[in-house]
C-alpha positions as a Markdown table, in Angstrom:
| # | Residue | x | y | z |
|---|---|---|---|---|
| 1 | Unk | 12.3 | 5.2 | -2.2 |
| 2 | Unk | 10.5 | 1.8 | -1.6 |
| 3 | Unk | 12.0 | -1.5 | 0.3 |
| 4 | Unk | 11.7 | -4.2 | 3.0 |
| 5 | Unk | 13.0 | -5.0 | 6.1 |
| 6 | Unk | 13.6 | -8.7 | 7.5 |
| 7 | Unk | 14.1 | -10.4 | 10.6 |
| 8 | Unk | 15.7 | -13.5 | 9.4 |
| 9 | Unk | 17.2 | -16.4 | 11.6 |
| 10 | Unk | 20.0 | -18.4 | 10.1 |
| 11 | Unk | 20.9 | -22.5 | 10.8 |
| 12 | Unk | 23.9 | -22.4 | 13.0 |
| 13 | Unk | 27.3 | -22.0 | 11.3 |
| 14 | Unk | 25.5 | -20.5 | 7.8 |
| 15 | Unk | 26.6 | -16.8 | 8.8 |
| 16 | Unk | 29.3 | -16.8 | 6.2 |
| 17 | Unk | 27.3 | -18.2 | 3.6 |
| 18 | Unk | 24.6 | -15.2 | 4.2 |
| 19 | Unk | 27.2 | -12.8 | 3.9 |
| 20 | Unk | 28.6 | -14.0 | 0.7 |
| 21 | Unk | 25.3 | -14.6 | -0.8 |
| 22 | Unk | 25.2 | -10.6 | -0.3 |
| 23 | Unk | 28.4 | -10.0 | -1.4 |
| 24 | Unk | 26.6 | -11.9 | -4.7 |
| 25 | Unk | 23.7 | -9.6 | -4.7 |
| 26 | Unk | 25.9 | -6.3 | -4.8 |
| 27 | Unk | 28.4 | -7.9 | -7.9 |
| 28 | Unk | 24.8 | -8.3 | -10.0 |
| 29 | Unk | 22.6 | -5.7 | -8.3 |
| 30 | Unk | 19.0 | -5.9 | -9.4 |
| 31 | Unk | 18.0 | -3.0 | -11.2 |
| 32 | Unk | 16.5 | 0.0 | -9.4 |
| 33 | Unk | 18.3 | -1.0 | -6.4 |
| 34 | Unk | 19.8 | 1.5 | -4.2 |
| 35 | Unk | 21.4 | -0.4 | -1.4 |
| 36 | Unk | 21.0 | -3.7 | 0.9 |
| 37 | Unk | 22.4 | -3.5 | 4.7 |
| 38 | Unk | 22.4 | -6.4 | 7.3 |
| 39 | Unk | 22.7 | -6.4 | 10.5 |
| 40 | Unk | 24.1 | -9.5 | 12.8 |
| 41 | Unk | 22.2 | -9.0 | 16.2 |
| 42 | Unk | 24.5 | -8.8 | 19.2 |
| 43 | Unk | 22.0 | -10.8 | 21.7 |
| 44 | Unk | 21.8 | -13.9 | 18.9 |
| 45 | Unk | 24.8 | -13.9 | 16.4 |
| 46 | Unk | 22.3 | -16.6 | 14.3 |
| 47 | Unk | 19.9 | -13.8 | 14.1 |
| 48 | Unk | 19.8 | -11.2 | 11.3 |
| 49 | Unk | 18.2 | -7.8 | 9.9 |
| 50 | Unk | 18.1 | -7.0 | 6.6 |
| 51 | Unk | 17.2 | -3.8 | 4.7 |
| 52 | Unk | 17.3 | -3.6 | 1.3 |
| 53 | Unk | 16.2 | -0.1 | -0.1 |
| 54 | Unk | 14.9 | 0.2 | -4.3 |
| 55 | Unk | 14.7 | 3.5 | -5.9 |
| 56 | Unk | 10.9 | 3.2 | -5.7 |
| 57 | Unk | 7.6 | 0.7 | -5.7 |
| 58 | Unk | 7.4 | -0.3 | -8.8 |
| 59 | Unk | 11.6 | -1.2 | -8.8 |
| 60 | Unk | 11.0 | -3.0 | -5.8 |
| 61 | Unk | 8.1 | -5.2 | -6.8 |
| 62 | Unk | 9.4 | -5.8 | -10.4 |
| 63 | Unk | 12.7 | -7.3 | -8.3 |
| 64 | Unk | 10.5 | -9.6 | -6.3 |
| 65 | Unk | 8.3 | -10.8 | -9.2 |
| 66 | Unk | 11.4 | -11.6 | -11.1 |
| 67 | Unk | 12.4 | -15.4 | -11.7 |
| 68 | Unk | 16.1 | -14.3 | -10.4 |
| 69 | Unk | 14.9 | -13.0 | -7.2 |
| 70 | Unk | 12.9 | -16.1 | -6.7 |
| 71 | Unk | 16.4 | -18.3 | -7.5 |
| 72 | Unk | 18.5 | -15.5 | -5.3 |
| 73 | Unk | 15.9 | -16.0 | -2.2 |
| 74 | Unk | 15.7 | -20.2 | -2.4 |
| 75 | Unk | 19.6 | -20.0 | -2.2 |
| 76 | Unk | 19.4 | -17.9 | 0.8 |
| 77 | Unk | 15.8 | -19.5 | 2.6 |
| 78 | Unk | 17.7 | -22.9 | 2.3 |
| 79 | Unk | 20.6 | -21.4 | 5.2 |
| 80 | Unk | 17.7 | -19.9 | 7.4 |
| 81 | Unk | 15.7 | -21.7 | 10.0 |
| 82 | Unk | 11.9 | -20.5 | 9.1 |
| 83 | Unk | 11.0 | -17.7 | 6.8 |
| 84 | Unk | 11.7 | -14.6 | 7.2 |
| 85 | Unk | 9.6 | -11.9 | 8.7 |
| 86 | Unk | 9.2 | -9.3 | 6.0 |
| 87 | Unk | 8.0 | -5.8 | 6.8 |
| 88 | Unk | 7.6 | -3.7 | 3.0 |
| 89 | Unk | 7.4 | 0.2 | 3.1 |
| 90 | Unk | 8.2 | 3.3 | 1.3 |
| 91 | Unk | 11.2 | 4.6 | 3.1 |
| 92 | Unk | 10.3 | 8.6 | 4.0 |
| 93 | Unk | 13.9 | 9.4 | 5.9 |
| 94 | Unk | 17.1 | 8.7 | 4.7 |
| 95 | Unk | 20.3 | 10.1 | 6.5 |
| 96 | Unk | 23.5 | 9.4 | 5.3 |
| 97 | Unk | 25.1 | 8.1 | 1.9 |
| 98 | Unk | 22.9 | 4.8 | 1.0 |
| 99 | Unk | 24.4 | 2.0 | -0.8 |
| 100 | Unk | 28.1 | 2.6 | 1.1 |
């Protein structure tokens, strides 16, 4: 498995809108993908983790290159305060049932 973790830091009050943009994502799930999890940090409720995890490389990067990613990530950059901080890699442990 393949994927990307963010550090991402929303415009005050946009919380809600974050989540449901991901509620979005997991109605029309890009193909190859095998879950997305975010995390709201407890010392900064504005401040988020997100992990997204693709079946493999070539999944993942064929999701990023897409013109619907690119439309799906300009809905969401337009609620955050910078860009996020993206950190890709092939995932080499997985405990637990992924996409629940």
């Amino acid at each position: 498995m393949y994927g990307t973790v963010a550090r991402m830091k929303a415009k005050p009050g946009t919380g809600e809108l974050l989540a449901e943009l991901g509620r979005q994502l997991s109605d029309d799930r890009p193909a190859g993908m095998v879950g997305t999890w975010v995390y709201q940090l407890d010392a900064d409720p504005d401040e988020y983790l997100l992990a997204v995890a693709f079946e493999s490389r070539e999944a993942y990067r064929a999701n990023a290159d897409s013109p619907e990613q690119d439309a799906r990530y300009q809905q969401m950059r337009a609620l955050l305060d910078a860009d996020p901080e993206w950190h890709d890699g092939e995932i080499v442990y997985s405990d637990g049932p992924l996409g629940s």
